[in-house]
C-alpha positions in Angstrom: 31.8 16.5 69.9 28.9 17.3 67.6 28.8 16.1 63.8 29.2 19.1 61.6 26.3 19.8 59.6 26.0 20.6 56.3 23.6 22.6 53.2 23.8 20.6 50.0 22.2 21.9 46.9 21.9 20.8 43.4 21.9 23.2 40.9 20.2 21.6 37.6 20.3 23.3 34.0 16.9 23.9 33.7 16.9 25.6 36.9 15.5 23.5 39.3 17.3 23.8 42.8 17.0 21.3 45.7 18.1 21.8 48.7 19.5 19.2 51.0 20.2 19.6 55.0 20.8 20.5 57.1 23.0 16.8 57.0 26.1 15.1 58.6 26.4 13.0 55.0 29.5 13.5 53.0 27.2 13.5 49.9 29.1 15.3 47.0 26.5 14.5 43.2 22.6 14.7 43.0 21.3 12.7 40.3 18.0 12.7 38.5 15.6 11.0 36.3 12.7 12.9 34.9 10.8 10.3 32.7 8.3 10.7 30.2 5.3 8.0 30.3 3.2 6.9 28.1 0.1 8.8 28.6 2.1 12.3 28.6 2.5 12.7 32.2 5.9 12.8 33.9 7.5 11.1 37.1 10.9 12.1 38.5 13.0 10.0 40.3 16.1 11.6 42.4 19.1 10.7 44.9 22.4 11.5 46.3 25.6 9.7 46.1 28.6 10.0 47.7 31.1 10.2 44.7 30.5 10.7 41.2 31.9 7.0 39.8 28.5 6.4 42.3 26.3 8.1 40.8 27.0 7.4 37.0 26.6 3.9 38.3 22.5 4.3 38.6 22.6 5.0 35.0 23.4 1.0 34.3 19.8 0.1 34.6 18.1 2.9 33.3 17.2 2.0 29.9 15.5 -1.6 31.0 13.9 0.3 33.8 12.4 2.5 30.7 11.5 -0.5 28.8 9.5 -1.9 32.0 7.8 1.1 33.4 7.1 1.4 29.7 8.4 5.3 29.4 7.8 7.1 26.1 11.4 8.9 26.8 13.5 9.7 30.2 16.9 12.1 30.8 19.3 11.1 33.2 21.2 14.3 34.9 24.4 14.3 37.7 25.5 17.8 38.9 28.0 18.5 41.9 26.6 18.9 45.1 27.7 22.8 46.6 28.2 22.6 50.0 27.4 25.4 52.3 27.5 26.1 56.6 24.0 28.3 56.0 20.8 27.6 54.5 20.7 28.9 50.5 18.1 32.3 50.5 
């Protein structure tokens, strides 16, 4: 029998959606790190756990991975992944 597969999609405040799928993962959080560098310009960095504990775990290392990468500032963000059978319009 067939895995069932699944649309995941992250919902961040500032309104950025991403999409996920179609998978067989059992993903359920979407983090992700938008950092500010030093000359102005902006990298993001993104993933997807499989439980929330998970996810708040990537945060450990964040602020020496700021330090090195020398980053002018960075936000960390975790929102619930919605699961759907369809792709989202």
């Amino acid at each position: 029998m067939a895995k069932r597969r699944y649309y995941l999609t992250a919902r961040l405040p500032d309104g950025y959606v991403k999409t996920i799928g179609p998978t067989p993962a059992a993903f359920t959080h979407y983090w992700r790190i938008v950092a500010t560098l030093a000359n102005g310009g902006t990298e993001v960095f993104w993933g997807h756990t499989a439980s929330l504990a998970e996810a708040k775990r990537k945060r450990i290392a964040l602020d020496d991975a700021a330090r090195q990468r020398g980053w002018r500032d960075h936000r960390f963000e975790i929102v619930e992944l919605e699961r759907s059978d369809t792709p989202p319009d």
